[in-house]
C-alpha distance (Angstrom), angle and dihedral (degrees) to the residues before:
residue distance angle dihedral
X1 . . .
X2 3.86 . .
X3 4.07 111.5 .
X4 3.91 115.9 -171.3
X5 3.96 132.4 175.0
X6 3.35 120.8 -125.2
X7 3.74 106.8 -178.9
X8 4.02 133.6 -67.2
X9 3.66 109.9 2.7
X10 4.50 90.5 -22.3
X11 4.04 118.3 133.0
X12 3.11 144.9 166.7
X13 3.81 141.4 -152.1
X14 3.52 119.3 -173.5
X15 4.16 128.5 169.9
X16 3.64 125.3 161.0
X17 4.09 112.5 -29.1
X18 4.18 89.3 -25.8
X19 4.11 123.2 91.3
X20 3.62 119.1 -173.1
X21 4.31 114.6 -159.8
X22 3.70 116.9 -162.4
X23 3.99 112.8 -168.8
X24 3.99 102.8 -4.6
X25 3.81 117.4 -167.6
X26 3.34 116.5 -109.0
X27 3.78 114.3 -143.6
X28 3.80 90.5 -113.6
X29 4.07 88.0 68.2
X30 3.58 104.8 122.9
X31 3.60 90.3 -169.3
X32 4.00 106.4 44.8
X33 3.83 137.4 27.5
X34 3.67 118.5 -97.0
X35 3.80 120.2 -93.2
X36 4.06 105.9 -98.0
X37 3.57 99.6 -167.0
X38 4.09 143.5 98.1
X39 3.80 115.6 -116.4
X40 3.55 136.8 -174.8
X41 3.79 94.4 -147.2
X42 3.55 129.6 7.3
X43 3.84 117.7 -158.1
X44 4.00 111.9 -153.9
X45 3.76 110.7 -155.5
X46 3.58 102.7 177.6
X47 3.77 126.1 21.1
X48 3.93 91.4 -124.1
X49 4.09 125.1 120.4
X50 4.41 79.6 -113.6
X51 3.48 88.0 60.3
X52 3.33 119.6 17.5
X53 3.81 108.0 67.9
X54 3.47 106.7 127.0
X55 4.49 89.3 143.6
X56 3.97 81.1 61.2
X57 3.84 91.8 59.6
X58 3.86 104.8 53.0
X59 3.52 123.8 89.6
X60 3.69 126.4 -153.8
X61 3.74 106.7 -58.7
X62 3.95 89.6 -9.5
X63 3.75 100.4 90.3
X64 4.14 109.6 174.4
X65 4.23 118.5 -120.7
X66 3.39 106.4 -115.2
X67 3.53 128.7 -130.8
X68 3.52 117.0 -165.7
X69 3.83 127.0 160.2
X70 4.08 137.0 2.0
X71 3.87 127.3 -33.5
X72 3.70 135.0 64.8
X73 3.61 126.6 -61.4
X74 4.00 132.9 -164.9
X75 4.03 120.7 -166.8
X76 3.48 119.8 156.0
X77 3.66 112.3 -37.3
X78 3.84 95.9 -28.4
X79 3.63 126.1 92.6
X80 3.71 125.3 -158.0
X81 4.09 129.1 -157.0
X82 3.70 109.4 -163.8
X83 3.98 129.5 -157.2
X84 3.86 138.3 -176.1
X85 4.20 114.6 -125.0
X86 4.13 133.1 164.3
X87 3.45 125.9 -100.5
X88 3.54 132.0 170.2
X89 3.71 95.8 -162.4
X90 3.90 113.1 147.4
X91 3.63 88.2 33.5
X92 4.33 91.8 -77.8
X93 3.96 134.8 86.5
X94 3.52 107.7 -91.6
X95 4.08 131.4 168.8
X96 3.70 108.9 -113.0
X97 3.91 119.0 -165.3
X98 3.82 120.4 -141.5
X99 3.73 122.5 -149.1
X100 3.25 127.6 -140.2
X101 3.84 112.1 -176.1
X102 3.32 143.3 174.2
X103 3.76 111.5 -147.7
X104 3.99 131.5 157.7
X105 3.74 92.2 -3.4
X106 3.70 86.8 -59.3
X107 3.73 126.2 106.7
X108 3.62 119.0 -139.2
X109 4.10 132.1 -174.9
X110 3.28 115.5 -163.6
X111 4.10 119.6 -168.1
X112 3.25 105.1 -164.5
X113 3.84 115.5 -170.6
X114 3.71 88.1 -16.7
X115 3.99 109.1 168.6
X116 3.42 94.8 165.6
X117 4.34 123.8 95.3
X118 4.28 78.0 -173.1
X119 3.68 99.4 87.1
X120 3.72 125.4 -178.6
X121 4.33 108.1 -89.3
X122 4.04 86.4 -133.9
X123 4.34 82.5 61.0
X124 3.79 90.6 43.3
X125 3.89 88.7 47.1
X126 3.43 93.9 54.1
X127 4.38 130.2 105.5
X128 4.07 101.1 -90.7
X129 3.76 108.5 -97.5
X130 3.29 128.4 -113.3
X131 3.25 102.5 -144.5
X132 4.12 114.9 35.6
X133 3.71 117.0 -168.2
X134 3.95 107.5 -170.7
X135 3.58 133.8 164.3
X136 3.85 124.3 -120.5
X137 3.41 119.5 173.3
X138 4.22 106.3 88.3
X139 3.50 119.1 -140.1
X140 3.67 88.5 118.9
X141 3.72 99.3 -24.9
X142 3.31 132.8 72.6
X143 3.47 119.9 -54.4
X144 3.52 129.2 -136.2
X145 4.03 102.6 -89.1
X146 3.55 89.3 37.7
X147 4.22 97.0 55.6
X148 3.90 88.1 50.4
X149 3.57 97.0 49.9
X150 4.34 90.5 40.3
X151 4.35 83.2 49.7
X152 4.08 95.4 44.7
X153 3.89 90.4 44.1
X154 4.76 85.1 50.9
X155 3.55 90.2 42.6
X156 3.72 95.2 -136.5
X157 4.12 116.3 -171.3
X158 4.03 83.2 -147.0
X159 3.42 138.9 34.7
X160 3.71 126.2 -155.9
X161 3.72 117.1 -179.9
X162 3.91 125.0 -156.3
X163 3.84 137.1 172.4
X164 3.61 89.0 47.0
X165 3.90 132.6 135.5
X166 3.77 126.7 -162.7
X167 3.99 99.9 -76.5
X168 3.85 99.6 35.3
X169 3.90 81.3 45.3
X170 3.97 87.3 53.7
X171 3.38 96.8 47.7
X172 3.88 97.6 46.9
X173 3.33 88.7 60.6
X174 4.01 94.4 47.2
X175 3.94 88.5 52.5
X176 3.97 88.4 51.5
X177 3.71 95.3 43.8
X178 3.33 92.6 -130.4
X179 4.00 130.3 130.1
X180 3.63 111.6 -150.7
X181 3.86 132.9 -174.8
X182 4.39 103.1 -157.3
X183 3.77 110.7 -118.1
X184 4.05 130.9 -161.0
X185 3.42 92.8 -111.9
X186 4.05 155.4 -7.5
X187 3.87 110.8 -116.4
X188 3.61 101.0 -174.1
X189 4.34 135.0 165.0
X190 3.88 121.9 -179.5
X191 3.92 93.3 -104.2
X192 3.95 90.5 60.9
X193 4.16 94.7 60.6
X194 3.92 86.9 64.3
X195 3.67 99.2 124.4
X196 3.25 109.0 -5.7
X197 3.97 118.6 119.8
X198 3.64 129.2 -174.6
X199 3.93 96.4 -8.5
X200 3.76 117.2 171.0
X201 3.60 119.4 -143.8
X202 4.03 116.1 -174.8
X203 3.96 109.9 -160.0
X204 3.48 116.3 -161.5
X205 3.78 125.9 -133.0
């Protein structure tokens, strides 16, 4: 699996012939550039033009399904658990959905906006993810201290932060203790996650 960043809470998964978005821009994002890519499926989050830019992610006759809101999903080989969580992004409560996916013989949670530390107990239940995609920034989401305490408390082997700028960014990474260098992209298979605990990976956009 090949996971790259492409601005505010914007990733994507892509193995073999199948790409996976999570949060594409839409173009009426005042604060991002629109997602520019084709994708299988496109998982909307938060109904919010910085997240909820599924239009952006079709190309030509490949239009993405769209997964949008709680319950469990099947598409090809990837299933999809779904749950609702607060988040005060855009300055007003809004229902955020968290993803938890299996993908590639990786599992991946993505938060979304999440501005809740409350999380559903079917989330907290779960295996730990492999891959934990959590934003960082505050301003509705989580803020720094609160994203390292939510990703010690799920155990995640790696940590990808979103919704961050430069500061919040800085200060994730004090609270983790980690020093990080952003890289292009995450090239990961199951066999390299043996060992590794709590790893942060920044992706540039």
């Amino acid at each position: 699996m090949i996971l790259t960043f492409h601005e505010g809470a914007c990733i994507r998964a892509a193995a073999g012939d199948t790409t996976l978005v999570f949060g594409p821009v839409s173009k009426q994002s005042k604060n991002f550039k629109p997602t520019n890519f084709g994708a299988d499926v496109a998982f909307i989050s938060l109904n919010h033009p910085d997240m909820n830019g599924a239009e952006e992610a079709g190309r030509g006759d490949k239009q993405p399904f769209i997964i949008q809101g709680s319950g469990e999903y099947e598409i090809k080989d990837i299933t999809v658990a779904a749950f609702p969580s607060g988040s005060k992004y855009g300055g007003e409560p809004r229902t955020n959905t968290l993803y938890s996916t299996h993908f590639d013989g990786l599992s991946l949670l993505y938060l979304g906006a999440l501005g809740d530390m409350d999380l559903p107990p079917d989330v907290l239940e779960m295996d730990a993810p492999d891959v934990l995609i959590i934003p960082v920034g505050g301003a509705g989401v989580l803020n720094p201290a609160e994203a390292q305490k939510l990703a010690v408390k799920l155990e995640a082997k790696i940590i990808i932060p979103i919704l961050y700028d430069d500061k919040t960014l800085k200060q994730f990474l004090k609270e983790t203790g980690e020093d990080v260098k952003p890289v292009d992209k995450l090239t990961i298979k199951p066999r390299d996650l043996v060992g590794k605990e709590s790893e942060v990976v920044v992706l540039s956009a």
